[in-house]
C-alpha positions in Angstrom: 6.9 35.5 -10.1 7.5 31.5 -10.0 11.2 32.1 -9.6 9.7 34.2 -6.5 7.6 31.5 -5.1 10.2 28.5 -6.0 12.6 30.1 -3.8 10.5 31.5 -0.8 9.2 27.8 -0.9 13.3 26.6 -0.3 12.4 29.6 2.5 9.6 27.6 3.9 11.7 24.5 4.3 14.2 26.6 6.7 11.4 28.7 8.3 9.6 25.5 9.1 12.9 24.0 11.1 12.7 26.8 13.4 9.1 27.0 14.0 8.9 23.6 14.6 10.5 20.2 14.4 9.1 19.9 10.8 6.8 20.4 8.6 5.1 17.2 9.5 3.9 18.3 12.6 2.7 21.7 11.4 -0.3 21.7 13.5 2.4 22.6 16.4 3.1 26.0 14.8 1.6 29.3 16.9 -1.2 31.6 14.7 1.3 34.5 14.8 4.1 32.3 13.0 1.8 30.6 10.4 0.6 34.2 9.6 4.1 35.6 9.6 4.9 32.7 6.7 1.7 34.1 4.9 2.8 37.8 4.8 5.9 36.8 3.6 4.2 35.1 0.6 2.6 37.9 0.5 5.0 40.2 0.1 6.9 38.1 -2.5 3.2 38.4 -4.9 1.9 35.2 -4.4 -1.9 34.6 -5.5 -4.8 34.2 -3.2 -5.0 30.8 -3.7 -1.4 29.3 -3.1 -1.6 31.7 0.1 -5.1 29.8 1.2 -3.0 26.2 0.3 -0.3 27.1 2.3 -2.6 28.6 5.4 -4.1 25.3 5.4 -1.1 23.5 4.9 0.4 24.4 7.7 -2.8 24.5 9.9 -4.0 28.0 10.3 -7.3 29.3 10.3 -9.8 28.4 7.7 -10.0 32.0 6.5 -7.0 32.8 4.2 -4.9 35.8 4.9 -5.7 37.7 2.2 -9.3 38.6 3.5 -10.6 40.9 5.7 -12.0 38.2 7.8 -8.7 37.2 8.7 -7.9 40.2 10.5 -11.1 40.7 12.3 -10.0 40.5 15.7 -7.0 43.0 15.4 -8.0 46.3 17.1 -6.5 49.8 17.0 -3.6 50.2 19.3 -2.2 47.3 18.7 1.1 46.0 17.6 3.6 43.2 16.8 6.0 42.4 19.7 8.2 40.4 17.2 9.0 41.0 13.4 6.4 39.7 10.5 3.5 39.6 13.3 -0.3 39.8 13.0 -0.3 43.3 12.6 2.9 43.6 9.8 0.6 40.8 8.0 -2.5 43.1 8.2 -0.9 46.3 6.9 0.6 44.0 4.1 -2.7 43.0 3.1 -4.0 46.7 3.1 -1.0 47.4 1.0 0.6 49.5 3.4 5.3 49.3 2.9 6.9 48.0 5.4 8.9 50.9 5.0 6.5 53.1 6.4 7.1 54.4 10.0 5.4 53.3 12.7 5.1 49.5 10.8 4.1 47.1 12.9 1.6 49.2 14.8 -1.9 49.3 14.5 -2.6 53.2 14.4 -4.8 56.1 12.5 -3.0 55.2 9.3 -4.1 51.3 9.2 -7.6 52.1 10.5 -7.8 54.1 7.6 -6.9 51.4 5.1 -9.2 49.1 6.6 -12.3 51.4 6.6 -11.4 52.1 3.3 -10.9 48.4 2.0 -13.0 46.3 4.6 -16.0 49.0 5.6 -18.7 47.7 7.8 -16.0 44.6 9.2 -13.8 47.7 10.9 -12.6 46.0 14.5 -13.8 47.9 16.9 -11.2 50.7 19.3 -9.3 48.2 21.9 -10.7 50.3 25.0 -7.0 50.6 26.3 -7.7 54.9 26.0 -7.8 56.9 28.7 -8.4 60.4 29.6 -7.8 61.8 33.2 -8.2 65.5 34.8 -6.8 67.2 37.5 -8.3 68.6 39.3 -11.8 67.3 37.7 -13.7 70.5 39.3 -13.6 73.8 40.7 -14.0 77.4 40.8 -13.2 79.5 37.2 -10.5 80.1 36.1 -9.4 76.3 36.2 -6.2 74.8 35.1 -6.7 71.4 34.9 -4.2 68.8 34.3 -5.0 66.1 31.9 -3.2 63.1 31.0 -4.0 60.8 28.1 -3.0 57.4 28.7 -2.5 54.1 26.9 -2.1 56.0 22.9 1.2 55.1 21.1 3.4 58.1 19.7 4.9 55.3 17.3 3.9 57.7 14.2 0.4 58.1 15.6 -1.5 61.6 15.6 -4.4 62.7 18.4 -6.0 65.4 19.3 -8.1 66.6 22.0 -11.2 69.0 22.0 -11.6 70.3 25.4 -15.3 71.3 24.9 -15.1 75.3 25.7 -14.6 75.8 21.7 -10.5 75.2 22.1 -8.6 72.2 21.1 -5.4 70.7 20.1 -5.1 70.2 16.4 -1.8 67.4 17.3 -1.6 66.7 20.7 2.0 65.8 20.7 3.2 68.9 20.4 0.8 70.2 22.9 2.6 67.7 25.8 3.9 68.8 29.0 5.4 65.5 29.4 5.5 62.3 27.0 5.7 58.9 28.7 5.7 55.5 27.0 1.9 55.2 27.6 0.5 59.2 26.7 0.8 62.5 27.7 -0.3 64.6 29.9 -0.9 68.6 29.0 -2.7 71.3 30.6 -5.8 73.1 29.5 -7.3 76.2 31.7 -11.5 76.9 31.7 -12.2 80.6 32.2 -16.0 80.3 32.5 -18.0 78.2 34.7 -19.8 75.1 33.0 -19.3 71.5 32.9 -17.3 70.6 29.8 -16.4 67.2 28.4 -13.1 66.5 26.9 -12.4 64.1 24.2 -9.7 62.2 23.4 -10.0 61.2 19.3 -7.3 59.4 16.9 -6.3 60.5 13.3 -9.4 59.8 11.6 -12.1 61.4 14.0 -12.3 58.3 16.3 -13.3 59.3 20.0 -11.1 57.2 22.2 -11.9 58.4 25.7 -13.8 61.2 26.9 -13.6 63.4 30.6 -15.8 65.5 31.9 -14.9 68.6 33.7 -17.2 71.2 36.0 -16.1 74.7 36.7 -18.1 76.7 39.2 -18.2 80.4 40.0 -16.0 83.5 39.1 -12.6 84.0 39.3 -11.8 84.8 43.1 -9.3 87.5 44.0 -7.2 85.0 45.9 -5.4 84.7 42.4 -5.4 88.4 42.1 -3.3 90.6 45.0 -2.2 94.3 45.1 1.1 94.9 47.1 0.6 97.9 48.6 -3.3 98.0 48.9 -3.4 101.8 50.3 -0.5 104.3 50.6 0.6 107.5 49.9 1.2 108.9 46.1 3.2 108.3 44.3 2.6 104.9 44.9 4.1 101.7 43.2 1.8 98.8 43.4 3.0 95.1 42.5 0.0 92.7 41.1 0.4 89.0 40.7 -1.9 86.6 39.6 -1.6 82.8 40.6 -2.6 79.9 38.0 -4.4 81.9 35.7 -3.1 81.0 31.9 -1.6 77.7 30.6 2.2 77.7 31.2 3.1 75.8 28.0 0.8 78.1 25.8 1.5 81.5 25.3 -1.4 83.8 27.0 -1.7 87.5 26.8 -3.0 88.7 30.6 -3.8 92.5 31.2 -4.4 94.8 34.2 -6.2 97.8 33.8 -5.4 99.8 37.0 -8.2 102.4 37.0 -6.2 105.2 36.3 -6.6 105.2 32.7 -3.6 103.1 32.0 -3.0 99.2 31.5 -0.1 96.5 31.7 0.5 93.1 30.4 1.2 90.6 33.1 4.7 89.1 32.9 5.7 84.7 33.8 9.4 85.6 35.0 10.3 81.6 34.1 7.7 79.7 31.7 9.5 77.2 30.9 10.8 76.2 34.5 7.0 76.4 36.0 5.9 74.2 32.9 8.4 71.4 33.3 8.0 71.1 37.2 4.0 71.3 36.8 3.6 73.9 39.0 0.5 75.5 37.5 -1.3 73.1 40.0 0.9 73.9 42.8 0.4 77.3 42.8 3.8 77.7 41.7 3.6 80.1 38.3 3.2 83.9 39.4 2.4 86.0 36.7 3.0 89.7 37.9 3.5 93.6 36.6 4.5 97.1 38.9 2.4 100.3 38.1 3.0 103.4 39.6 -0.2 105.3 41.1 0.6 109.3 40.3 -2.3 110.9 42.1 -4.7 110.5 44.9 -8.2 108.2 44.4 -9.7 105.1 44.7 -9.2 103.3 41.6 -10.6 99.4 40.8 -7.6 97.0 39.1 -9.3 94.7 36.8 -7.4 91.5 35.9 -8.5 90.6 32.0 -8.0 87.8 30.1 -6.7 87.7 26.4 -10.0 88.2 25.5 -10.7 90.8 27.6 -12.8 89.2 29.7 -12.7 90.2 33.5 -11.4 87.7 36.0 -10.5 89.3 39.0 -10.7 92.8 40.3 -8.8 94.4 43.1 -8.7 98.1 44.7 -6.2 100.4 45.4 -6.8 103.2 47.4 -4.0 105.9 46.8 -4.0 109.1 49.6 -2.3 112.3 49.1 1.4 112.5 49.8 3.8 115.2 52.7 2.9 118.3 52.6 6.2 120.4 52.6 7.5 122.1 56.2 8.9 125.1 56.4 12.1 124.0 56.3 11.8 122.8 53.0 9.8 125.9 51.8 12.8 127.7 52.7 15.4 125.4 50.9 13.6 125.6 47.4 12.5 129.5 48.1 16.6 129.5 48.3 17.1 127.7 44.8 15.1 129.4 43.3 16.3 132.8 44.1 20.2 131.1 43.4 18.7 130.6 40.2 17.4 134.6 39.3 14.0 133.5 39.3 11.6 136.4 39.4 9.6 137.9 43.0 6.3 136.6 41.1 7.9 132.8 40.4 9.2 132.4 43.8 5.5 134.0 45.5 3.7 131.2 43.6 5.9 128.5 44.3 5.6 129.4 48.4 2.1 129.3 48.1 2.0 126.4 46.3 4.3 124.5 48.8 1.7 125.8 51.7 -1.3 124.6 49.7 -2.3 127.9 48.6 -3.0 129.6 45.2 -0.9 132.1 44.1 -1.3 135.5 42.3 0.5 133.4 39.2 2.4 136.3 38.1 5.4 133.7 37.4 7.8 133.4 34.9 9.1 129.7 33.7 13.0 128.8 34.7 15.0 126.8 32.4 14.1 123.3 32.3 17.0 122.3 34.2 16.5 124.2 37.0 12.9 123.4 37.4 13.5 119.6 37.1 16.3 119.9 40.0 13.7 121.1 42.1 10.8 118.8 40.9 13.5 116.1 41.9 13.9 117.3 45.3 9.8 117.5 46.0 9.4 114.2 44.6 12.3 113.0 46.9 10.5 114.4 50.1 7.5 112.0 49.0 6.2 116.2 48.5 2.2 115.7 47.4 1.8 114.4 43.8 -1.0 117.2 43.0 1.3 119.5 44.9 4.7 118.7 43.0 2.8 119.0 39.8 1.3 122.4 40.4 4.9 123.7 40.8 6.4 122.0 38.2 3.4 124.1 36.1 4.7 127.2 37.5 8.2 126.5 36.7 7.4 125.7 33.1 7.7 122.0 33.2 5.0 120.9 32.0 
């Protein structure tokens, strides 16, 4: 340990030179440098009390480096802009290796250390936090842009609880986009309420907090049917503007009154994430049913929890009735392919909207999907197609 000392004090000598002019006029030498020559003593073991003789041989402050005293006015976030700094000196005293990443930065890991070694002295958050929303309010669902500003991703760890019972357990993985001063991410509120966000460090800390108001219910603006009304069968397209987080995978549904559902499909995720479109308007999300039969049936637009957000209605009418003409071609088929006198009776009155005597016998399954074809290629009614394709024996 002397050998140690002996030589870092040849070190002193040198260090001293270009600091200053010399050691004589120590008093010239800057805080930071004085307690850069201390953390190297420091770090080379030397006792508390040739660290306090040097410290006030060279002029610093009364209070010797190796006490938390000494460090009292450092404050999370911040860092050494040179080498052997304030803050390298502090993490030396709290034992923390210079090896470790993110040295030189006062973060989650150094807080720590000083709760843990200085307690009720722990320097109060630097106030440099900030969280910002955008938009701030509206109408449910919200997406709502946030952007966490002035945190350091130098090995540092936050997380943010958005107050509607979800949060982020590390928030840089959870980024949209990282800048040198944050990140911003996106968060969306299904229910109306006013939530507050908050912004915490490692260890629990809150560093900045923003509230956020949702109003209302979803509105069907983000909800639309393309075709409304029409004739069966009838393919309807629904979209859905801004509803889900485009950087977190969302399950969205459609139930489309008919007994059926759907999952709503983003056609580029990753290209509506990275130009922020979600506030835009930008990120469709959007599915194609086919309505089979004539009603009016309600769409309901569900969230992965299956709570509604937006309905819609569909009204679906019966499709052509058949002319004579085309009576006559499939009356023609069927007797090209053998079918019986009953078969063919039943099918005509079918085709006019009448019941037959149903004294018909089933084709093959061919022959009675050739002609289910041709109906369904007329735009022939839905209930009407399927009566004959009962009579033919398919199904």
């Amino acid at each position: 340990m002397a050998k140690k000392v002996a030589a870092f004090a040849g070190s002193l000598v040198l260090l001293g030179s270009l600091f200053a002019p010399s050691l004589a006029s120590a008093s010239s030498l800057t805080q930071d440098q004085i307690s850069s020559i201390l953390a190297l003593l420091q770090s080379f073991g030397a006792d508390a009390s040739t660290i306090a003789n040097v410290n006030t041989a060279l002029g610093g402050s009364s209070a010797p480096s190796g006490s938390c005293s000494a460090f009292a006015d450092l404050k999370y976030g911040d860092f050494d802009t040179a080498p052997g700094g304030r803050v390298s000196g502090l993490q030396t005293f709290l034992g923390i290796p210079a090896t470790s990443f993110g040295y030189g930065t006062y973060g989650p890991k150094t807080l720590a250390a000083w709760n843990a070694q200085c307690g009720s002295a722990q320097p109060t958050l630097n106030g440099s936090a900030d969280l910002t929303a955008s938009p701030a309010s509206g109408s449910s669902p919200l997406i709502v842009l946030f952007n966490a500003e002035g945190i350091d991703y130098n090995g540092q760890t936050y997380s943010v609880s958005f107050g509607d019972g979800e949060s982020t357990n590390t928030l840089r993985d959870y980024c949209a986009a990282i800048t040198a001063s944050g990140c911003s991410f996106y968060h969306t509120y299904k229910s109306s309420g006013t939530y507050t966000a908050i912004l915490k460090d490692a260890g629990g800390n809150t560093l900045a907090t923003q509230t956020v108001t949702v109003t209302g219910n979803p509105t069907a603006t983000n909800f639309s049917v393309s075709p409304a009304s029409g004739s069966a069968p009838l393919a309807v397209h629904f979209s859905a503007l801004n509803v889900w987080t485009p950087v977190v995978d969302s399950v969205a549904t459609v139930d489309f009154g008919d007994g059926s559902s759907g999952t709503l499909g983003l056609a580029s995720q990753t290209t509506c994430a990275a130009a922020g479109a979600a506030i835009a308007g930008a990120c469709t999300y959007s599915t194609t049913h086919t309505y089979a039969a004539a009603g009016t049936y309600t769409a309901i637009l569900k969230d992965a929890g299956g709570n509604t957000l937006a309905t819609q209605t569909v009204t679906v009418t019966g499709g052509n009735q058949a002319t004579a003409m085309q009576i006559q071609s499939i009356v023609a088929l069927l007797k090209a392919f053998s079918a019986t006198s009953g078969t063919i009776a039943d099918v005509q009155a079918a085709l006019g909207g009448q019941a037959g005597a149903q004294t018909s016998t089933p084709v093959t399954a061919r022959q009675a999907q050739s002609i289910i074809s041709l109906l369904r290629a007329w735009g022939i009614d839905t209930g009407v197609t399927n009566t004959v394709s009962s009579i033919l024996g398919g199904g």
